[in-house]
MARVO-688963 format. One record per residue (C-alpha): x, y, z. Coordinates in steps of 0.5 Angstrom, whole numbers, padded with zeros to 4 digits, always signed. Last residue first. Layout:
! MARVO-688963
XYZ ...
***
This chain:
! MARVO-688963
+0350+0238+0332 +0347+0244+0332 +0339+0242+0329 +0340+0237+0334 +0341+0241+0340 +0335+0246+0338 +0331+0240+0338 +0333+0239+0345 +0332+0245+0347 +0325+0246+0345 +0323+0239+0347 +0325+0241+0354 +0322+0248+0354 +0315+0246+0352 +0313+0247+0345 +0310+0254+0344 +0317+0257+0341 +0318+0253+0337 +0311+0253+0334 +0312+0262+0333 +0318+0260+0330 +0315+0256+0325 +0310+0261+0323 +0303+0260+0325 +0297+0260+0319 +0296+0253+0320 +0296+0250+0314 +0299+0256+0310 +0305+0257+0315 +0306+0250+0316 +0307+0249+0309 +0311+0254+0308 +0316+0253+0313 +0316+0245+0310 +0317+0248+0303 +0323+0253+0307 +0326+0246+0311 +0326+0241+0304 +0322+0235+0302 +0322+0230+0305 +0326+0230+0311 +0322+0238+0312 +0315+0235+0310 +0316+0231+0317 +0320+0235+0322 +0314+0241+0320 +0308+0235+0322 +0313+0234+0328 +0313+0241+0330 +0305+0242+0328 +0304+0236+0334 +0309+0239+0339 +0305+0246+0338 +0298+0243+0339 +0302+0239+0345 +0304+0246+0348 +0296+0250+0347 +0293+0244+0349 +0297+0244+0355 +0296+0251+0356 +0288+0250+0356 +0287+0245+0359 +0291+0248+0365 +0299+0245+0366 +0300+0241+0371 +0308+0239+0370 +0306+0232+0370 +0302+0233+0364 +0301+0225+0360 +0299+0229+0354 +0305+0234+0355 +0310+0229+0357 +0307+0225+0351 +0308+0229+0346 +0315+0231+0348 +0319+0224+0349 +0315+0222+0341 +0318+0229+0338 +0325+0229+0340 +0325+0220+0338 +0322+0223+0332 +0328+0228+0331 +0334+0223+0333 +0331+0218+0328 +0330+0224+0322 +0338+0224+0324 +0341+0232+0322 +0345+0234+0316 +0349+0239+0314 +0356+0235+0315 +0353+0229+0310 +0354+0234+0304 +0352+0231+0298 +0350+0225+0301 +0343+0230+0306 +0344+0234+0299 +0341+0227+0295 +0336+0232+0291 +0336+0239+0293 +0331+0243+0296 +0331+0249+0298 +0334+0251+0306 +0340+0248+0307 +0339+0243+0314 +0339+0236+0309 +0335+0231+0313 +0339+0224+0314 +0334+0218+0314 +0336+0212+0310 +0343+0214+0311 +0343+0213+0318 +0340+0206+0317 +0333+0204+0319 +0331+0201+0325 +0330+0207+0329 +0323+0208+0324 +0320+0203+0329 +0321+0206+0334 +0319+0213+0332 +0313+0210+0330 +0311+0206+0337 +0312+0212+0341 +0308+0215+0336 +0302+0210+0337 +0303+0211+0346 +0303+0219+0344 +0297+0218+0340 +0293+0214+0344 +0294+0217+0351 +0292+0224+0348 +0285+0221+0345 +0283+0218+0351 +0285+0225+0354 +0280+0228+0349 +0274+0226+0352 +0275+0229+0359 +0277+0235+0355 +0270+0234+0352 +0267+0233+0358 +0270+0239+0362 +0267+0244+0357 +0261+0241+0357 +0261+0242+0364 +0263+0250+0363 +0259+0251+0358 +0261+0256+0353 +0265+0252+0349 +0269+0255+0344 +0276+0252+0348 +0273+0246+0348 +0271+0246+0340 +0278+0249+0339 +0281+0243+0343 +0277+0237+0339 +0279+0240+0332 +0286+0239+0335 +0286+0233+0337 +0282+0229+0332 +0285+0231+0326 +0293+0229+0330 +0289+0222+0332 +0286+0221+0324 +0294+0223+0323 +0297+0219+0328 +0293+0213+0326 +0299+0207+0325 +0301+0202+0321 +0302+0207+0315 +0306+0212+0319 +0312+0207+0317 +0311+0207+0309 +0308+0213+0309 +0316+0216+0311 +0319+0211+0305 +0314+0213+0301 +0315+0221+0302 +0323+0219+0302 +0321+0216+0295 +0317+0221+0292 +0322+0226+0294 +0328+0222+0290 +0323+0222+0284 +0322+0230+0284 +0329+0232+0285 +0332+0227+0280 +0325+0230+0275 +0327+0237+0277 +0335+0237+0276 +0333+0233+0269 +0329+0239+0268 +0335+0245+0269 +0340+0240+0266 +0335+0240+0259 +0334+0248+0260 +0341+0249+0261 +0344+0245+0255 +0338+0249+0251 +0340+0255+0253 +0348+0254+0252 +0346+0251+0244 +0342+0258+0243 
***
């Protein structure tokens, strides 16, 4: 009963430790999104393409891309930004454990299995706004497609560094209903390797 009872009380106190050292990246993460409208620009990205690919009327169709351009110029100048600013922080501030659950102070327990949230964004900022910018001349359609897939990867990057890579998985999957290799392999061959890369090194 003893040893039941030890166990339950270090199993509790494993959680509470794991839930305040998330609670404290989540804020360290919102702190710097903060200043920025990434998300309200993510939301309306991706509910603009689906009403253009939904649309019927080629005219009409052609008025919204239009429109959602200015959108695509807002966001990755406002990401680029934020990943900037984010390069300010220590190393230490901002190690991302590569096993799969989480496990609070892992990314100091084990600084090998770790990869750097700084090099991850300076990654995502490069690929949004090469897409947005399409200097390899995709269709609406395709370049819709590839920054929809850079956007839910940095999404992925994000929940990973505060939570862990199979919750981050998970959420993907439940929020957008595509699996975090579906999304990898959408994104544009640069960006891609370059992520693979880091997740590596």
């Amino acid at each position: 009963m003893d040893i039941l009872f030890l166990t339950m009380l270090l199993a509790m106190g494993a959680h509470l430790l794991k839930v305040r050292y998330q609670a404290g990246r989540m804020a360290l993460l919102g702190r710097y999104l903060a200043q920025f409208q990434i998300e309200k620009l993510m939301e309306t990205l991706t509910q603009g393409y689906l009403r253009a690919l939904g649309e019927a009327d080629e005219e009409r169709r052609g008025q919204i891309w239009s429109l959602l351009s200015t959108a695509e110029v807002s966001l990755y100048e406002q990401f680029k930004r934020f990943a900037t600013d984010l390069a300010r922080l220590t190393p230490l501030e901002t190690r991302v454990s590569k096993l799969p659950i989480a496990i609070a102070y892992a990314d100091q327990l084990f600084p090998r299995s770790t990869f750097d949230l700084r090099a991850a964004m300076q990654i995502h900022a490069q690929g949004i706004e090469a897409v947005a910018r399409n200097d390899t001349g995709r269709s609406p359609r395709d370049k819709a497609f590839t920054l929809t897939a850079e956007l839910f990867l940095m999404q992925h990057t994000c929940h990973w560094f505060c939570k862990s890579r199979t919750i981050a998985s998970a959420r993907l999957l439940g929020r957008h209903q595509t699996s975090y290799e579906q999304v990898l392999a959408a994104v544009s061959p640069a960006t891609r390797k370059a992520y693979q890369q880091l997740l590596v090194g």
